[in-house]
C-alpha positions as CSV (number, residue, x, y, z in Angstrom):
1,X,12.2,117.4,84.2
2,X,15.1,119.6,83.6
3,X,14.8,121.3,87.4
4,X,14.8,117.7,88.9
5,X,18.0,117.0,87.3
6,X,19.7,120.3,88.2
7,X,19.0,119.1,91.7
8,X,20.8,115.9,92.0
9,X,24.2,117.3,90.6
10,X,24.6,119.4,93.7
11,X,28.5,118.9,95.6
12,X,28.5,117.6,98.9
13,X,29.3,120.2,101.6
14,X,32.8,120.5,102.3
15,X,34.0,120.2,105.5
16,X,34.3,123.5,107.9
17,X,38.2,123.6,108.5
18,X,39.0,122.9,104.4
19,X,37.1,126.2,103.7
20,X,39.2,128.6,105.4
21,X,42.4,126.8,103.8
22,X,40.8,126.4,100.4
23,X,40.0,130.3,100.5
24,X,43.5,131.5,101.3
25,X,44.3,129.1,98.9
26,X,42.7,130.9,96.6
27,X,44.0,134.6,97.6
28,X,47.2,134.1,97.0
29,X,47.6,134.4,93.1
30,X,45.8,137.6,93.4
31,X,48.1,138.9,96.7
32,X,51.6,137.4,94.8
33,X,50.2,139.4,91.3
34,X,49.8,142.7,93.3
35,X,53.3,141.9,94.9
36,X,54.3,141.8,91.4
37,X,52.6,144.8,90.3
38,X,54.0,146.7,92.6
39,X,57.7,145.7,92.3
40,X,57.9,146.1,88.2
41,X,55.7,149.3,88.0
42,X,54.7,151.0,90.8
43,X,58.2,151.2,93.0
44,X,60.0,152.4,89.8
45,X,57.4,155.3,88.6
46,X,57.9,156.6,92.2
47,X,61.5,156.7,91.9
48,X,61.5,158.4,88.7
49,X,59.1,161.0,90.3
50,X,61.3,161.5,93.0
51,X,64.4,162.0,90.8
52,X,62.7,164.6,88.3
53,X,61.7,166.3,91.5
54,X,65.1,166.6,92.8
55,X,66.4,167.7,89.6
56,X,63.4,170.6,89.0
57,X,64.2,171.9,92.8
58,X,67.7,172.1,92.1
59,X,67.8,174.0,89.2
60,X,70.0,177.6,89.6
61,X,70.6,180.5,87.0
62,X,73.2,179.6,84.1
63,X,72.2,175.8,84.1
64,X,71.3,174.2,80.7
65,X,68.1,172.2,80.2
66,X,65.8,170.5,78.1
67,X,62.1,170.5,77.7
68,X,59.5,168.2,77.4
69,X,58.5,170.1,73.7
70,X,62.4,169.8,72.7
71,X,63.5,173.2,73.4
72,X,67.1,173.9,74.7
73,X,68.4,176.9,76.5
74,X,69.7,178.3,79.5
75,X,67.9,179.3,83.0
76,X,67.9,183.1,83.5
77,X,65.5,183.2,86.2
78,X,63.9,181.2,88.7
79,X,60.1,181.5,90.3
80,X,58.2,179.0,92.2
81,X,56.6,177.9,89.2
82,X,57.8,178.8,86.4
83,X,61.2,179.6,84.5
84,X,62.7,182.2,82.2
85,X,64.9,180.8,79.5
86,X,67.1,182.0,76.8
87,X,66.2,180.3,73.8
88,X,68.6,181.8,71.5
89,X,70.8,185.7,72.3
90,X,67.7,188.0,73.2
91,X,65.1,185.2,72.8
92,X,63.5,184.3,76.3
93,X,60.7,182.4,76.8
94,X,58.9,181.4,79.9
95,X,58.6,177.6,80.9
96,X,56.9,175.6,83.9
97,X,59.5,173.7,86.1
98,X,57.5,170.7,85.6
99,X,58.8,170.8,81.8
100,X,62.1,170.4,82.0
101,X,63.3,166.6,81.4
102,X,66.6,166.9,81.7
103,X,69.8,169.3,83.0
104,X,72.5,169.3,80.2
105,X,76.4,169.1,80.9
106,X,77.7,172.6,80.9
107,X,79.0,173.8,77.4
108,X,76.7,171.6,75.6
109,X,74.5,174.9,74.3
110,X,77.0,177.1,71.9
């Protein structure tokens, strides 16, 4: 009873050039949402990521920084990976160069 009826409610088949239209017809919300996606998020997190590399390479002794944990100081020495930096007069402490956030105008530390 109930299979009979499932039967008859069938579509017709559609004809063989409207499929391939109908089917990009249907891509394109998802291709114009990764267009999106790509414009508001993923283009600008790269170009932050390239600007805090820039800024870790060129750090140099004397600069003044601030870290990710909210430390401020001075660069007193420079490795590949890591950096020494004064903290307060006689307090050093060593850092990785991937947390420093941001170079500080010179003078700013007292």
């Amino acid at each position: 009873m109930f299979i009979s009826s499932a039967f008859a409610q069938t579509a017709p088949a559609a004809a063989a050039g409207g499929d391939m239209a109908s089917s990009l017809m249907s891509m394109l919300p998802l291709v114009l949402m990764f267009v999106v996606l790509y414009f508001v998020m993923i283009r600008p997190q790269m170009k932050r990521q390239k600007e805090h590399r820039a800024m870790i390479d060129a750090l140099a002794k004397g600069d003044e920084i601030a870290t990710a944990g909210g430390l401020l100081g001075k660069v007193t020495k420079l490795g590949d990976s890591h950096l020494g930096v004064e903290i307060a007069a006689g307090v050093e402490v060593q850092l990785q160069r991937s947390a420093v956030v941001q170079v500080l105008p010179k003078g700013t530390l007292k």
